[in-house]
Structure formats: C-alpha cells, structure tokens
C-alpha positions in Angstrom: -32.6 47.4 -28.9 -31.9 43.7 -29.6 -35.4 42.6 -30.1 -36.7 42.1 -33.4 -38.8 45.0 -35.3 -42.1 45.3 -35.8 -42.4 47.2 -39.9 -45.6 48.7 -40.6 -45.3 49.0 -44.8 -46.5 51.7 -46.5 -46.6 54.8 -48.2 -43.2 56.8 -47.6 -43.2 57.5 -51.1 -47.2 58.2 -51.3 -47.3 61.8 -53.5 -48.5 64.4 -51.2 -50.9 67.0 -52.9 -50.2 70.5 -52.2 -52.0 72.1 -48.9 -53.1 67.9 -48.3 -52.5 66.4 -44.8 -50.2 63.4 -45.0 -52.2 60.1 -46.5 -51.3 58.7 -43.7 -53.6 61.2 -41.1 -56.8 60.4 -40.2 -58.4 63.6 -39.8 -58.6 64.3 -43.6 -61.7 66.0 -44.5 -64.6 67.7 -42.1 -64.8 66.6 -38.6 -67.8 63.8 -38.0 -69.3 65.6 -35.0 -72.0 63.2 -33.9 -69.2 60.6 -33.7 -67.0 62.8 -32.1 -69.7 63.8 -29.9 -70.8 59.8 -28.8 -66.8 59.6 -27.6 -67.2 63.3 -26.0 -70.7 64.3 -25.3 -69.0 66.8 -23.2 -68.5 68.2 -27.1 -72.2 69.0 -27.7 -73.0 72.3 -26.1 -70.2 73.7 -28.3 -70.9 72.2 -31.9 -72.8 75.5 -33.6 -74.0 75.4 -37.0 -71.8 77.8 -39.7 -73.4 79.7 -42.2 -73.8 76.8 -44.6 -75.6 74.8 -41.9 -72.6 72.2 -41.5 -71.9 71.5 -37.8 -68.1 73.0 -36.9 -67.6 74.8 -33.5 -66.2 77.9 -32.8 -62.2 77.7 -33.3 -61.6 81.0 -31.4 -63.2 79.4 -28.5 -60.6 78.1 -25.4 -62.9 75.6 -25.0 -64.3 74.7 -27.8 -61.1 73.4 -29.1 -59.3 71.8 -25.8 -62.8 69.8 -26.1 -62.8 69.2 -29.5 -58.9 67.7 -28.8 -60.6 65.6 -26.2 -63.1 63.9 -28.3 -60.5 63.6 -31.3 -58.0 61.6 -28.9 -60.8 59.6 -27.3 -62.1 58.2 -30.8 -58.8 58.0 -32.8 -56.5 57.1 -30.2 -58.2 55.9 -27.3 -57.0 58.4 -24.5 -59.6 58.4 -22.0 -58.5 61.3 -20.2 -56.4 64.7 -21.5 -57.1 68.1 -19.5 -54.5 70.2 -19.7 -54.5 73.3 -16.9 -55.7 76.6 -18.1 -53.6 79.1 -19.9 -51.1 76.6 -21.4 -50.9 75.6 -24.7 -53.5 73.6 -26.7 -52.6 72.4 -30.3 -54.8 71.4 -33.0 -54.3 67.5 -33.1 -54.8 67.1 -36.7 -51.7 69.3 -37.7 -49.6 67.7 -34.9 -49.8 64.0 -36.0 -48.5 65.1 -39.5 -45.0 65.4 -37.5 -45.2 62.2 -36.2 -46.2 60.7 -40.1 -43.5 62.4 -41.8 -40.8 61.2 -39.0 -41.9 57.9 -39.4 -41.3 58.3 -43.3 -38.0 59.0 -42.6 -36.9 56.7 -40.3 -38.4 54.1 -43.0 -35.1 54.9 -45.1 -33.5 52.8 -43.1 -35.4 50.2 -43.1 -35.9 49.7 -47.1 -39.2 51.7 -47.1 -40.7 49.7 -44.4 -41.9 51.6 -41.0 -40.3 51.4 -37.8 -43.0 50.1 -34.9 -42.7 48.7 -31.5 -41.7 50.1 -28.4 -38.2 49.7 -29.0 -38.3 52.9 -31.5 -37.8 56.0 -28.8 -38.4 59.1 -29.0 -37.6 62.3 -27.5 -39.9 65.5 -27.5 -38.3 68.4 -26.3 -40.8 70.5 -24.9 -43.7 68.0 -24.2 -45.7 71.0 -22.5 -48.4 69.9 -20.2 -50.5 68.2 -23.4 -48.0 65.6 -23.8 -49.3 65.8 -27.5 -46.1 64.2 -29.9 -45.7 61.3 -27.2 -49.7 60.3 -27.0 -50.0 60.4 -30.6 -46.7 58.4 -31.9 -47.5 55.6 -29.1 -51.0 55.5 -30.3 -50.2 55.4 -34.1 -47.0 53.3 -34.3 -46.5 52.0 -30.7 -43.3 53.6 -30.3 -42.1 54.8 -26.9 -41.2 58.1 -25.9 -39.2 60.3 -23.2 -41.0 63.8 -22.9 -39.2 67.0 -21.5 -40.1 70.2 -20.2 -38.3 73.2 -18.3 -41.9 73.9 -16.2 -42.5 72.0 -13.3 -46.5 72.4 -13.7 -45.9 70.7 -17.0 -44.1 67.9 -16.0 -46.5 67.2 -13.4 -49.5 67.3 -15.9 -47.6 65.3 -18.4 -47.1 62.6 -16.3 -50.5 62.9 -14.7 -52.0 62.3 -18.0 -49.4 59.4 -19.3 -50.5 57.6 -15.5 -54.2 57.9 -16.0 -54.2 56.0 -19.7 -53.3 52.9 -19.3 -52.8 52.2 -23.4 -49.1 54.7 -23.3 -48.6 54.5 -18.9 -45.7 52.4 -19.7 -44.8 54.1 -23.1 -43.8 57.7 -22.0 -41.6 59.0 -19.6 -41.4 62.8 -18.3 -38.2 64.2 -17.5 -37.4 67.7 -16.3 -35.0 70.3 -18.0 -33.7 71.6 -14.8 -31.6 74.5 -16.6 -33.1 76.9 -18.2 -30.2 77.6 -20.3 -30.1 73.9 -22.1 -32.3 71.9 -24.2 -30.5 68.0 -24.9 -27.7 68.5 -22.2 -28.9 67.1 -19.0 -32.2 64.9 -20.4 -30.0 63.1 -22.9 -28.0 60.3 -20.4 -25.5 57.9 -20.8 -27.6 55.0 -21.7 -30.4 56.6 -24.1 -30.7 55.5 -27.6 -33.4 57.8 -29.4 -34.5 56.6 -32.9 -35.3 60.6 -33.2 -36.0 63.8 -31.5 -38.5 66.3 -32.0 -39.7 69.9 -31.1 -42.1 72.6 -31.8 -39.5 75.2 -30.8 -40.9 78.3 -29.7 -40.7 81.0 -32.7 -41.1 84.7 -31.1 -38.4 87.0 -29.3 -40.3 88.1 -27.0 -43.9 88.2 -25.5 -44.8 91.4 -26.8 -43.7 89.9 -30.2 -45.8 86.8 -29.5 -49.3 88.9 -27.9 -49.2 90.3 -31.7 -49.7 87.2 -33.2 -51.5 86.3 -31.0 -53.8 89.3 -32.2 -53.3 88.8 -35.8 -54.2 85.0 -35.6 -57.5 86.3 -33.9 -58.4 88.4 -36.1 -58.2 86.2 -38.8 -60.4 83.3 -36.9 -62.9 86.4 -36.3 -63.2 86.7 -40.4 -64.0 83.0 -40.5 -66.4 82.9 -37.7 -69.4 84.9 -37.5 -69.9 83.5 -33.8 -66.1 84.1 -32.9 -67.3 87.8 -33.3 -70.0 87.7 -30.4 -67.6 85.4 -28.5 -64.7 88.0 -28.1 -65.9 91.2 -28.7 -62.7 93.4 -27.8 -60.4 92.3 -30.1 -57.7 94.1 -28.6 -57.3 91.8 -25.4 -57.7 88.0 -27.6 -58.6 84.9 -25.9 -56.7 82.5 -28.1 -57.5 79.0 -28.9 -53.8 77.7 -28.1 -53.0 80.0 -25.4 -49.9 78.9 -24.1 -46.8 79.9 -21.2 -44.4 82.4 -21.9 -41.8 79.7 -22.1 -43.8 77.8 -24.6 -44.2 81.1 -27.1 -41.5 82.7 -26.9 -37.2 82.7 -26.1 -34.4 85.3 -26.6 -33.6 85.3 -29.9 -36.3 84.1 -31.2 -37.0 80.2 -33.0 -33.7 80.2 -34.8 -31.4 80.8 -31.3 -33.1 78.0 -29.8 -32.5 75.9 -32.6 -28.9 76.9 -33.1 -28.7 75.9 -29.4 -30.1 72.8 -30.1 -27.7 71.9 -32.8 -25.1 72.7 -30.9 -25.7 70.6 -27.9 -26.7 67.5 -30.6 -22.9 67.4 -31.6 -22.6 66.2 -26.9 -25.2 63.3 -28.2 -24.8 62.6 -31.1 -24.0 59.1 -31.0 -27.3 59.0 -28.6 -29.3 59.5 -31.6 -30.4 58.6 -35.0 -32.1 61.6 -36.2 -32.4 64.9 -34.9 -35.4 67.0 -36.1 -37.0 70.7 -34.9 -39.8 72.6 -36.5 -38.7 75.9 -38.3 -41.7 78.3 -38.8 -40.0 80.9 -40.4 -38.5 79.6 -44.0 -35.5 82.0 -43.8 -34.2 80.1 -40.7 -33.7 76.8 -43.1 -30.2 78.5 -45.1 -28.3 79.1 -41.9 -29.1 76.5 -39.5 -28.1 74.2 -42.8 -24.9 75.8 -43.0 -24.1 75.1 -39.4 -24.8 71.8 -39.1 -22.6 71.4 -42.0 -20.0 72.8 -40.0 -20.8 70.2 -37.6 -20.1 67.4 -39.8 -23.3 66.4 -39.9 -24.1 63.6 -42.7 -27.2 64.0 -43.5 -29.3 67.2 -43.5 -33.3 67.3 -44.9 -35.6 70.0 -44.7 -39.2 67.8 -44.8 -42.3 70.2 -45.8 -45.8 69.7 -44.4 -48.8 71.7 -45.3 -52.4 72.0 -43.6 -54.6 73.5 -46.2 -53.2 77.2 -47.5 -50.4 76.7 -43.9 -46.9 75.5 -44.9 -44.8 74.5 -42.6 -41.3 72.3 -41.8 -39.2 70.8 -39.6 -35.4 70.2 -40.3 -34.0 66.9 -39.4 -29.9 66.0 -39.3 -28.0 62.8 -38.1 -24.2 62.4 -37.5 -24.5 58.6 -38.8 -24.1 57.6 -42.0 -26.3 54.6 -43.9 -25.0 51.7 -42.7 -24.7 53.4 -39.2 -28.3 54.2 -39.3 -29.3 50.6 -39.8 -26.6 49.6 -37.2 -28.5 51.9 -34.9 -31.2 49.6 -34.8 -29.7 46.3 -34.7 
C-alpha cells in the first residue's frame, strides 16, 4: 500500500435524478444493438423488434440476457470471454456497475473528492458467484484489484476460469473459497489483507419456496412487458427466469437481514482489515436495525447509499470502525 495513488476526479457530488443510473454508468439510455452485435454477433439471432419497432430482445429469455451480458462486457469492458454454467445466476450488468460507482464515491471522501484507482485499492466480493461480475467490472472501470469468494466449489472454479482466460483482470482478481458454510468474512479475511472495501449482493429470501414466488411474480411482470416473452414461456407456473440462480445464491435461513447481521458481526474479527464494509439491503425495513447494531458495535461511521434503475430502488449499507484520519492512514 506504499505506492503512490492513482485519483480519477470527478463527480462524487454529481446530483443523481430520481430513478437515473449513476452519471458515472455507461449504459444510460437504450442499448445500441448493432454495436453490441459487431462485439457479439453471437447476439443477433436474439435481437427482436418490440411493438414500437425499436430493436430490444426478449428479457425473460435465459439466453437472451447471458448474451446480451456477453456483448455488454466485450464492448465496455473488454472481457473476451464470460460463460457462466447453466442454472446459476446471471445479473443485469447495467444495475451491477452502479455498486461499483457509488463505492467508488465513497471511498473518494477520503481522498478530498478525488477517486481512488490503481491496483493497490482491493476489494472483497463476498459471494462472487460463478459470474465474477463486481470483480470484472471494478478492475475494468477503476483498475482496482479484487479478492472474490464463494461457498460453491463450481463457482470458484468458473470464477477463476474466467479471471484466467482475460488477460486485462488475470492478475487483478483472486478466488478464494468459503469452506464453512456457516461464515461469511471469517476464514477469507487473513492476517495480511488490507481491503479498501467489501461488497455483497446478499441473498434476500428465507427459503426457496419463498424465492420460486418471486421468481413467479418477476415473470409475470416481464410477461406484461413482452409480448414475445408470452410465446416464449407459455406455462407461467413453472418460470424460466432470466437470472436463475443456486439455492445458495437466492436464498439463507433467515432471510437477507440474518446474513447481514452475520456479516456485521464477524466485521467487528476484521475490522482493522478494512476500510469500509458495505452489503446490499433489498428490503428497506432491514436498514433501522442493522443500523442499530452496528452502533452497538462501535462502528464510526454508518451510510445507507440509495441507487435507483428506472421505477427500482435499491441500497446497500456501508460501515467502517476507522475514523477520518484513520481512513486516510488506511491508504498511506
């Protein structure tokens, strides 16, 4: 951590419209297809025409959308090869890189609105999943390194697979395994570590049964939008989502706010191995009393950030155990 930083200034303190994607994204506005098309022609057979006669594709595909990611990280980002195995979960990019913005907005406090690039800011995502996703994304847009973790070994595997095969992050990322079940920073977190931040998209149901309703509803909704999604998946009742995902990766006992009590928790084991500690919360009324016990901890500094994507609002909550001066110590 003694080499100097690279700053990137800009736009913390940009004003965010409501339902806008961070200034700082670059998929604001409609998708390009041709040009994502000449990066993915792989993409083509799938681009359909909706009822205006603007090219989209058909969002309650599988398919469609793991191939729509593929051209979107091949164009923005220059990852020449993502394939992530079947059933496992596939995000929508666009939504995904607004984390990574908004993190780097707030590790610019400490660095008098400037931010933080180079290598030598780490992260940590917690949960990595087999798409790698948070890692890929901040190497490509700040050049920061990053340690990804996962409990499932066919994960790990395809994490790693697809770190080795670009050669832009294959020294940037490193995949470690959660070998018990039961923690989530204990055990990946070691001695020497020094994260500028962690992050996680924490999975929010209780159960499966709990998560195959959502699954439903969110179907059912993409079906409204999508005249095609209609013909796609006519039985409604057994949904082929667009994200699919493991059971480990939808769902935990007790839900999103266990797993994050968990987390905060454990952070008090390392928290001088870290500058900021942040989680996704989906459900609002998780905010109040994960707040109240990380005050507990002695926490000295907690944010709830907002994020929106269109009519969508979400969050992610974000504590650190150091104080200013601390913080910018952190990084000397």
């Amino acid at each position: 951590m003694n080499k100097k930083l690279n700053t990137a200034k800009n736009a913390a303190n940009v004003k965010i419209g409501k339902g806008a994607l961070h200034p700082r994204n670059k998929h604001v506005g409609q998708y390009d297809f041709p040009t994502l098309i000449a990066a993915c022609p792989e993409l083509a057979p799938y681009v359909i025409n909706n009822p205006r006669g603007d090219f989209t594709i058909n969002f309650s595909d599988a398919q469609s959308v793991l191939l729509l990611n593929k051209a979107l990280l091949a164009h923005f980002y220059n990852i020449s090869f993502w394939q992530i195995p079947p059933g496992y979960l596939c995000p929508p990019i666009p939504g995904r890189v607004d984390y990574i913005h908004y993190i780097a907005d707030l590790l610019s406090e400490s660095f008098n609105g400037n931010i933080p690039a180079g290598s030598q800011i780490k992260g940590l995502d917690i949960g990595c999943g087999a798409n790698c996703i948070y890692p890929i994304l901040g190497s490509r847009s700040y050049d920061w390194s990053f340690v990804g973790s996962d409990i499932d070994a066919i994960a790990v595997k395809t994490a790693s697979l697809l770190v080795s095969a670009n050669k832009n992050i294959s020294k940037k990322i490193i995949i470690r395994q959660q070998k018990n079940a039961q923690h989530i920073l204990s055990g990946i977190v070691k001695k020497g570590d020094r994260f500028a931040f962690t992050m996680c998209n924490p999975p929010f149901h209780s159960s499966m049964e709990e998560a195959s309703a959502g699954s439903l509803l969110k179907q059912k909704n993409l079906s409204k939008k999508s005249k095609v999604a209609n013909t796609v998946n006519k039985d409604a009742s057994t949904p082929t989502l667009n994200f699919a995902g493991q059971a480990h990766e939808l769902s935990c006992a007790g839900g999103e706010i266990a797993f994050v009590k968990q987390m905060a928790i454990e952070s008090l084991l390392v928290k001088n191995n870290v500058c900021w500690f942040t989680c996704l919360l989906s459900k609002s009324e998780n905010v109040s009393p994960l707040k109240k016990l990380l005050e507990k901890q002695n926490t000295q500094q907690v944010k709830v950030i907002e994020m929106s994507q269109g009519h969508k609002i979400s969050r992610f909550i974000a504590w650190t155990y150091l104080d200013v001066e601390q913080q910018k110590a952190f990084f000397a």
